[in-house]
C-alpha positions as CSV (number, residue, x, y, z in Angstrom):
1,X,73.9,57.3,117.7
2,X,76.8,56.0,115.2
3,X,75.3,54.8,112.1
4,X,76.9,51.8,110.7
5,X,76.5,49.9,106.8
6,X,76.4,46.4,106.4
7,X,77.3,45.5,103.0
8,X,76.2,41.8,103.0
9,X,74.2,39.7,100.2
10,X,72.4,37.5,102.6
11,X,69.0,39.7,102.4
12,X,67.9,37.7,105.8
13,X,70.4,39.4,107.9
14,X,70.0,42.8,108.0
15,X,66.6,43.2,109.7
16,X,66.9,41.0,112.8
17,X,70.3,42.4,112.9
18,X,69.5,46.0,112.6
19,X,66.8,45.4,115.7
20,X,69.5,43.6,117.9
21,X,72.0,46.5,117.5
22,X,69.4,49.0,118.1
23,X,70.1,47.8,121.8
24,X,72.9,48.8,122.1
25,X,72.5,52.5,120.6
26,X,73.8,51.4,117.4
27,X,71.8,52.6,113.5
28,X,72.3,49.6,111.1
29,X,71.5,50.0,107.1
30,X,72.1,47.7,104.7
31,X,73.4,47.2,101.2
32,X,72.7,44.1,99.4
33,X,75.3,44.6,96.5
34,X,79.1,46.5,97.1
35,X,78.6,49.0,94.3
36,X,75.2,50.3,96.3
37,X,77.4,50.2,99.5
38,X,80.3,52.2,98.2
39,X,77.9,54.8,96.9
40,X,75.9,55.1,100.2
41,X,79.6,55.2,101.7
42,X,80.7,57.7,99.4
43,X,77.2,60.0,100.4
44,X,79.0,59.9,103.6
45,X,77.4,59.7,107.7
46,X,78.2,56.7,108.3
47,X,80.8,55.8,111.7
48,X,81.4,52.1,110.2
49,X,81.4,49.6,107.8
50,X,80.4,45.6,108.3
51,X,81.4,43.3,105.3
52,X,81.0,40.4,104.3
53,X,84.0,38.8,102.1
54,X,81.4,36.7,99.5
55,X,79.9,39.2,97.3
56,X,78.6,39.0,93.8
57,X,79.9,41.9,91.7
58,X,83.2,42.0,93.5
59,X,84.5,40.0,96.6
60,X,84.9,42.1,100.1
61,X,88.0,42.2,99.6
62,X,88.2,44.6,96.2
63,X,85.6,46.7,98.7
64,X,87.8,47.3,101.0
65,X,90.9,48.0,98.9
66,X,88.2,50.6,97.3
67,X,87.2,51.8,100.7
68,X,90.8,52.1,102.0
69,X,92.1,54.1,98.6
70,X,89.3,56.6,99.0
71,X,90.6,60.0,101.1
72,X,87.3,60.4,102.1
73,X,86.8,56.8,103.6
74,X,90.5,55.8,104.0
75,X,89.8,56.4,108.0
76,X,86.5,54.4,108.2
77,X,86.6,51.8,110.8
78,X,85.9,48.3,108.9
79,X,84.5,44.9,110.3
80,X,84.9,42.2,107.9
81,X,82.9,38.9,108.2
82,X,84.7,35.8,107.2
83,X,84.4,32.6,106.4
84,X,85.1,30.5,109.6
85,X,88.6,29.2,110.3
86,X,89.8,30.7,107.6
87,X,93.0,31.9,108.5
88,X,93.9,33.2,105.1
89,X,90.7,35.5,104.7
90,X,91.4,37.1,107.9
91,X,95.1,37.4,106.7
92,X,94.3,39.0,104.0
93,X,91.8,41.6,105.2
94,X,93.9,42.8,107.5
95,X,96.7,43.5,105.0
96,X,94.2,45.5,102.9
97,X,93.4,47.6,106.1
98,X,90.5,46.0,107.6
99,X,90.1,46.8,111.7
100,X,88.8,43.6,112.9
101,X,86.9,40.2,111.3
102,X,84.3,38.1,112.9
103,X,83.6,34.7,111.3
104,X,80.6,33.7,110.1
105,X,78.3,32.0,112.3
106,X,78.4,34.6,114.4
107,X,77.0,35.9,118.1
108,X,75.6,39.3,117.6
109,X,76.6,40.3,121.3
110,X,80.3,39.6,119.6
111,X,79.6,41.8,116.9
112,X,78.1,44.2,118.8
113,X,81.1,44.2,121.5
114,X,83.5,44.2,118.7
115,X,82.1,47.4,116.9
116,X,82.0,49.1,120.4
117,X,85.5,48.5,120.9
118,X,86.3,49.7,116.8
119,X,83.7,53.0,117.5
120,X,85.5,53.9,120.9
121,X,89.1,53.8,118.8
122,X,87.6,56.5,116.4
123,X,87.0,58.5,119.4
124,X,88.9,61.9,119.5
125,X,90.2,60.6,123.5
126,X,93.8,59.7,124.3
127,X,94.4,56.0,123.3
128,X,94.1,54.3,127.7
129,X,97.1,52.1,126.7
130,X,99.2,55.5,126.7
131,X,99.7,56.5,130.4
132,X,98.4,59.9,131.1
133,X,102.0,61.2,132.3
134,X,103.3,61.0,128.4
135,X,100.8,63.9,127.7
136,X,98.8,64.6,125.0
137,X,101.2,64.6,122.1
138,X,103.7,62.7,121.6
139,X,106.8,64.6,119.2
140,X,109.8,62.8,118.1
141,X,112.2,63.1,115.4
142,X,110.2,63.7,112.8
143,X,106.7,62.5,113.7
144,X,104.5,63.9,115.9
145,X,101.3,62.0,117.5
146,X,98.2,64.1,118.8
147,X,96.5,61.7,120.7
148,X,93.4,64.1,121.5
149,X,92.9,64.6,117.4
150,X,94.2,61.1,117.1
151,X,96.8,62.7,114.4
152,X,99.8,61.6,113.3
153,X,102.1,63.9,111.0
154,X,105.3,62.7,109.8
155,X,107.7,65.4,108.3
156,X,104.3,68.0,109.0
157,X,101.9,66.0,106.5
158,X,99.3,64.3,107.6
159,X,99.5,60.1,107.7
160,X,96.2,57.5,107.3
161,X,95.8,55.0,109.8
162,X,92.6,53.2,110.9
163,X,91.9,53.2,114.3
164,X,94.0,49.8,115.1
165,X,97.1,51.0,113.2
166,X,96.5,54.1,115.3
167,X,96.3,52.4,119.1
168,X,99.6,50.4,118.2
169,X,101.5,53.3,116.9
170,X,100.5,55.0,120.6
171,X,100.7,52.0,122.4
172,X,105.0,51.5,120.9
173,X,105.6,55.3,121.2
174,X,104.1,55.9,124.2
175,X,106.5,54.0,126.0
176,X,109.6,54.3,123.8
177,X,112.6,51.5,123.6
178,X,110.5,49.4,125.6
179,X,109.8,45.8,124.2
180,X,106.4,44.7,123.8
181,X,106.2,41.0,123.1
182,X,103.2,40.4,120.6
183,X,101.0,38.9,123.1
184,X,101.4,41.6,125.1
185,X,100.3,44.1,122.3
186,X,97.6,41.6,121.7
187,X,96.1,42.2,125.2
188,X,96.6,45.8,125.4
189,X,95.1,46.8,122.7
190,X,91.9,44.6,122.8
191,X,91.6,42.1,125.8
192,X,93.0,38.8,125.6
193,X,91.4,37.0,122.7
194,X,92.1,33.1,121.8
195,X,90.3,33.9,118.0
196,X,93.1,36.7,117.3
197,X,96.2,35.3,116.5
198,X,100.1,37.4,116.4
199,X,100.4,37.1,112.9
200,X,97.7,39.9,112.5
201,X,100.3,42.0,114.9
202,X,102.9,41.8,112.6
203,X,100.6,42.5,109.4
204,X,99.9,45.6,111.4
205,X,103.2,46.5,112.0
206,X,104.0,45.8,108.7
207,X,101.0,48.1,107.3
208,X,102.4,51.4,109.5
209,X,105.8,51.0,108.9
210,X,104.9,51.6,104.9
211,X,102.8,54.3,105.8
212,X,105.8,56.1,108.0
213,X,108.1,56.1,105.6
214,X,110.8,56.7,105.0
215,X,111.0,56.6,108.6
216,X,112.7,53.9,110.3
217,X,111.4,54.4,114.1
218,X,109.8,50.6,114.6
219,X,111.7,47.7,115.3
220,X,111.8,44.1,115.2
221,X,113.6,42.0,117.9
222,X,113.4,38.6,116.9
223,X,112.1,36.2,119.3
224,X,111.1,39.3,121.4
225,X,108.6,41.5,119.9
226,X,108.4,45.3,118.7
227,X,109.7,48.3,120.3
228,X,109.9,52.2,118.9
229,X,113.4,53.4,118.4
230,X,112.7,57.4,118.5
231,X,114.3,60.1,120.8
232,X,111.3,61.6,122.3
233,X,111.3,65.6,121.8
234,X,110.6,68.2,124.5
């Protein structure tokens, strides 16, 4: 049963929301302040992280960075709780590495859906928007993707991506030189969703591209969308 952390200050939340997840085969704990959560993290067990951006101590987003800058967390799925419609929270969050947001009020069949889908992309199981002709591993010029050990090494060392940055990457080189408009990455990787919106594609983009370098193997058409520019290796 994956065990998940919320890391939230509201000291309401976490009991009626621990029994609604239980439902659905998913262990919630709780931390009421982020230097308790980080440390419970850091003990390690956990499958995910829920968090809230208004802490006292330091703000969700410092937790994060903190989360995402520690090797032994820097592959934890996160699930940030915003504000709602703010845009610039969600913005942000994802540039620090976050896998998905929710805003506050929230449904808890959302949240519960939503952690599914972040859980299933930690799954060691070929990524469905890669057709199962392309194989298991996918090897170009100097990166290779294992899809089963949802690995990626550039240059033979290893590369950090969360399970989002991971999908796309697949999703681009799994069908390379093709042109995915963003609203088509938008719906492959996740459903069609009218809360998500294509500036988080482009943050994501954005996010692997630093982590591949010096590697130059994802462009930009503009007005078009993305497409992955390597020569796929026998």
């Amino acid at each position: 049963m994956p065990r998940l952390l919320l890391i939230d200050d509201d000291e309401h939340l976490a009991a009626p929301l621990a029994a609604y997840l239980k439902r659905f085969d998913l262990t919630l704990e709780s931390a009421l302040r982020p230097s308790v959560g980080l440390a419970r993290l850091r003990e390690g067990g956990f499958d995910a992280v829920i968090l809230d951006v208004m802490l006292p101590e330091m703000d969700g987003f410092d937790v994060c960075r903190a989360i995402r800058r520690d090797p032994a967390l820097a592959g934890l799925p996160i699930l940030m709780l915003t504000a709602r419609g703010d845009v610039m929270d969600r913005v942000i969050g994802l540039e620090l590495g976050a896998d998905d947001y929710l805003p506050k009020p929230f449904e808890p069949r959302e949240l519960a859906a939503r952690l599914q889908t972040i859980l299933r992309r930690r799954q060691p199981a070929a990524p469905a928007v890669v057709p199962p002709e392309n194989g298991r591993r996918l090897v170009f010029d100097g990166i290779e993707i294992d899809l089963d050990r949802r690995q990626v090494l550039r240059d033979g060392a290893e590369v950090e991506l969360t399970g989002t940055e991971f999908e796309l990457l697949a999703l681009l080189a799994g069908e390379p030189h093709k042109v995915f408009t963003r609203d088509e990455i938008l719906s492959r990787l996740r459903g069609h969703d009218a809360d998500v919106y294509t500036r988080a594609i482009d943050i994501l983009v954005s996010r692997i591209r630093r982590k591949l370098e010096p590697l130059d193997c994802i462009k930009t058409l503009r007005n078009a969308g993305y497409t992955f520019a390597g020569a796929r290796q026998p």
